[in-house]
N, C-alpha and C positions, 0 to 999 in steps of 0.2 A: 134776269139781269140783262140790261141792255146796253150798247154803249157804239157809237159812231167813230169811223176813223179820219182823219185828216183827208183823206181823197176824195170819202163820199159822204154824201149828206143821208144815205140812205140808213138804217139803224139796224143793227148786226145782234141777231137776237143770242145770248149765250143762255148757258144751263146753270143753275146754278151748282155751287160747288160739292163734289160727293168723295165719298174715299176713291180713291186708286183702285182699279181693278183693272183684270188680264182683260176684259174688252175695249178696256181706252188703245185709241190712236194714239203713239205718241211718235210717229214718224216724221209728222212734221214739225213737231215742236223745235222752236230756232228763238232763243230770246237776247242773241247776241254774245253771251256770256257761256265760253266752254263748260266749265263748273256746273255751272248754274243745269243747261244742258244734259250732261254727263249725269249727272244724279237722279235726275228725271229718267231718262232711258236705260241710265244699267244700272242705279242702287234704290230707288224710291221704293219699289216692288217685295226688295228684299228686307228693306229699314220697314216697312210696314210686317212683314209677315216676323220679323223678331221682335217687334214692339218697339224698335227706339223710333220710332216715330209715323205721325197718322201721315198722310197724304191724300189732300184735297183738291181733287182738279174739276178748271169747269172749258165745256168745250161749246162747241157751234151749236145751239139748240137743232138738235133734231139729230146730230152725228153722237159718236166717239171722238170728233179728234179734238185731241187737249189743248186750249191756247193758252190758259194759266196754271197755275200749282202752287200753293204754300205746302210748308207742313208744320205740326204741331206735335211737343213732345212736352216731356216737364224734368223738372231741375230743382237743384234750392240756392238762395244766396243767402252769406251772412246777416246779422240782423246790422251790423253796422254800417250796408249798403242798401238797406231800404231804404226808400223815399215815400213820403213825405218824412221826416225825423221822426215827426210823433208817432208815428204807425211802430215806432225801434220799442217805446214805454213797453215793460213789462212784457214783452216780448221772446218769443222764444231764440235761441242762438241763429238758428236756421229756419227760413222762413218758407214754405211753398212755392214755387214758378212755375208760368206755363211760356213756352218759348217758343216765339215765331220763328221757325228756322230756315230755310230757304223757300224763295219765290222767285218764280218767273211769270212773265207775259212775252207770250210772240212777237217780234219787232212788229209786225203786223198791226196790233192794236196797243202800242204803248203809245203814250202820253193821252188815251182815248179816257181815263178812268179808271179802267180794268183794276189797276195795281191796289189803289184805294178801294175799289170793289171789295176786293180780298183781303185787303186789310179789315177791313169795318166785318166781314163775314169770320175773320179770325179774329177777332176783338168781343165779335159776339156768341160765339162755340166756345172760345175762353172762358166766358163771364159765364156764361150756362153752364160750362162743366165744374166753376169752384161753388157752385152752389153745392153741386155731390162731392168733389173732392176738392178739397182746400187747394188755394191759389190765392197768392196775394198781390200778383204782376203778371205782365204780359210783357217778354222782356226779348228785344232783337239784336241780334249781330250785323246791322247792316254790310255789306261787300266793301261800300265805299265811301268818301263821303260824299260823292253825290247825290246816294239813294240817302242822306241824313234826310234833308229836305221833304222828301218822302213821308217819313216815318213823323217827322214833325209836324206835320198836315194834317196827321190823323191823332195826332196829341201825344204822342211819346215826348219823352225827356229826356236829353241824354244823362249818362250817366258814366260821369270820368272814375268814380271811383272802383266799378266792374272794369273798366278800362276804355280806351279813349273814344271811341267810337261806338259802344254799347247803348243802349238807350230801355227806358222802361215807361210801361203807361200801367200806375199804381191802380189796384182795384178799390182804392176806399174812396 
């Protein structure tokens, strides 16, 4: 994974993305967003070793230190808030999810790509994993609606009836 920042022309080679482990850097991690932040350094660690959720960081090729993070857990929703409609036919009440749950990138290298990187590498460990265990979405909470925009790029939908700023990218 490669990706260039606004100062330099020069190409900032990253690692690609692996779980969370006690050898990642995550000292300097700074993506602007306390929250965002705070999870990464004192609960990511923890939410992986009880399972509610994987944690995916990718750093400086060749270091530890972290400059992005998704994580990925799973969930279900009603069948009368899937989308596309027809996907709802003879379907079961509840249906499979797998949930992009938070993400950063360092101020560092935002608007470079990075974020999209991780999306499309979370869209595709999604799709890979409901081959083994059923998944019928890939479903985000964005922070805001700025980041909608975001999430729209890489083909989510929102979806008002999860609630108003929810969004999903159907696997059919």
């Amino acid at each position: 994974m490669a990706t260039e920042t606004a100062e330099q022309t020069v190409s900032l080679e990253l690692s690609a993305p692996v779980k969370l482990n006690e050898t990642h850097n995550l000292e300097t991690f700074d993506c602007g967003e306390d929250s965002i932040n705070e999870f990464l350094t004192k609960k990511a660690m923890k939410a992986q070793l009880a399972k509610t959720a994987t944690v995916l960081v990718t750093c400086i090729k060749g270091t530890n230190a972290v400059v992005g993070y998704y994580t990925l857990s799973n969930g279900t929703i009603m069948r009368a808030d899937v989308v596309p409609k027809k996907a709802q036919r003879n379907s079961p009440d509840q249906h499979p999810i797998t949930i992009l749950g938070r993400m950063g990138v360092c101020q560092s290298l935002q608007g470079t790509g990075l974020s999209l990187d991780l999306i499309q590498d979370a869209v595709l460990r999604a799709l890979t994993a409901s081959e083994e265990v059923a998944s019928t979405a890939l479903v985000v909470h964005p922070l805001n609606e700025r980041l909608v925009g975001l999430y729209e790029k890489a083909g989510f939908i929102r979806s008002p009836q999860l609630s108003a700023i929810t969004m999903m990218l159907p696997f059919t």
